[in-house]
C-alpha positions in Angstrom: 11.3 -4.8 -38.6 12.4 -1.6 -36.4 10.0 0.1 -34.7 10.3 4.2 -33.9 8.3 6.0 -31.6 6.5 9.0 -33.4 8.7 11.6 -31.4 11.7 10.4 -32.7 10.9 10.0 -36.3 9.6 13.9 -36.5 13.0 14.6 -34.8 15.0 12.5 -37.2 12.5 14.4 -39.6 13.6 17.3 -38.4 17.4 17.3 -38.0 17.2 16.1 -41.9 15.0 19.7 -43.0 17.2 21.5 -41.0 20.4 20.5 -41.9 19.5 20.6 -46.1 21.1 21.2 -48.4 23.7 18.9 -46.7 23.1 15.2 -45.6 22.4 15.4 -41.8 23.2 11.8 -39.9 23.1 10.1 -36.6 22.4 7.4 -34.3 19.5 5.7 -33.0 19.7 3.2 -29.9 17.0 1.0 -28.1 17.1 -3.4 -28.2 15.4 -5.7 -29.8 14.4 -3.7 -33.0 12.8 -0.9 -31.2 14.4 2.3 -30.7 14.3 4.4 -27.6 17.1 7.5 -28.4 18.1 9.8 -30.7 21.8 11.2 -31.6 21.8 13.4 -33.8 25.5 13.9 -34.9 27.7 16.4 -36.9 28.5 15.5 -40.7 32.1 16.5 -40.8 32.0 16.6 -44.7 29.2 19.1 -44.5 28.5 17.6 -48.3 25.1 17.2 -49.6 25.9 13.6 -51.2 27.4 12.2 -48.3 28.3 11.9 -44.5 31.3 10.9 -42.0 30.9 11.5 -38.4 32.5 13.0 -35.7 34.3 10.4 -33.4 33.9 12.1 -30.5 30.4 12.2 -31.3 30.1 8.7 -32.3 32.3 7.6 -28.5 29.4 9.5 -27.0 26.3 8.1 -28.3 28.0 4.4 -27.6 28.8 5.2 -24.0 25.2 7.0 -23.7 23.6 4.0 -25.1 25.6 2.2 -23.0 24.4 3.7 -20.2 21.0 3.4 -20.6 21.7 -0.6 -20.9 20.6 0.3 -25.0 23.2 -0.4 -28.2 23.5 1.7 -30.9 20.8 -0.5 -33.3 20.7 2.1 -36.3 22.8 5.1 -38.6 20.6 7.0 -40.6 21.0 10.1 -43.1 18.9 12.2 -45.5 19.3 12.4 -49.1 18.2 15.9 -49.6 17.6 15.6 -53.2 17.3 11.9 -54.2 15.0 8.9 -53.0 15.2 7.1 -49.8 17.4 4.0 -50.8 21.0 3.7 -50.6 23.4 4.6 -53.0 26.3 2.8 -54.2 28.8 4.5 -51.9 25.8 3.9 -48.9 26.1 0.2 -49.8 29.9 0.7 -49.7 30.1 1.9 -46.4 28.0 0.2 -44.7 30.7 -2.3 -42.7 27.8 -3.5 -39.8 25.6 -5.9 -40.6 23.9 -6.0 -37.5 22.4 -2.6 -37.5 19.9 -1.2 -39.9 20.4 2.0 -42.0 17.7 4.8 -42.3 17.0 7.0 -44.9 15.7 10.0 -45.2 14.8 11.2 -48.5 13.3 15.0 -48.3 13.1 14.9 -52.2 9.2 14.9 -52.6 6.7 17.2 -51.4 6.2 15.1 -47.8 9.7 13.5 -46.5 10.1 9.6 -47.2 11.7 7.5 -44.2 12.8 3.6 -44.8 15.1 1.4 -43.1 17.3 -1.6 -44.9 19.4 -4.5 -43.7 22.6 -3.9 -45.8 24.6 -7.4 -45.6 27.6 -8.8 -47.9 27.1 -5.5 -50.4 23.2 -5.9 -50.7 20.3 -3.8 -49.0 17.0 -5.1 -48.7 14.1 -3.2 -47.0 13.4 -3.5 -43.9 9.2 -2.5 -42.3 9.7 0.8 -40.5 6.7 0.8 -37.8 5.9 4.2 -35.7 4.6 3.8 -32.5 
């Protein structure tokens, strides 16, 4: 389970409509399944079927997290035009199987939000609370 406070979700929310058409992506830190920041980052491939950070970016959200005694416990990215669950190359990509992956899917009339556990090429959902 991974818990979000509603302020962050509308701002994940939010980074997601206005980045469309491309996939927008970032980091979210807190401990023990419960996040407590938001870092938004760049997607350098500006593409609308997939993401790469910036690693300058990605060295500042660690140390900022780091900081704040918090670890980086999540990625996420939209999928401006397809459901929230992860594609093949998601799947692919995802080489830490100690964090959870959020999607955003802004496909539908409202935007769709879920979280998986992708481990040894297989994602399974994960409950996505707002508090």
């Amino acid at each position: 389970m991974i818990s979000i406070p509603k302020h962050i979700y509308d701002a994940i929310i939010a980074h997601a409509q206005k980045d469309a058409p491309i996939e927008a992506c970032g980091y979210l830190g807190g401990l023990d399944g419960v996040i407590g920041l938001h870092y938004p980052m760049t997607n350098t491939d500006a593409s609308e079927e997939h993401f790469s950070f910036d690693p300058q970016e990605q060295f500042a959200a660690f140390k900022a997290a780091s900081a704040q005694k918090l670890r980086l416990i999540a990625c996420y990215h939209s999928h401006p035009a397809t459901p929230a669950r992860p594609s093949a190359e998601d799947i692919r990509l995802a080489y830490d199987p100690n964090i959870s992956y959020i999607i955003v899917s802004l496909a539908g009339e409202t935007p769709t939000l879920k979280s998986f556990q992708i481990k040894e090429g297989k994602a399974r959902n994960e409950e996505v609370v707002i508090i």
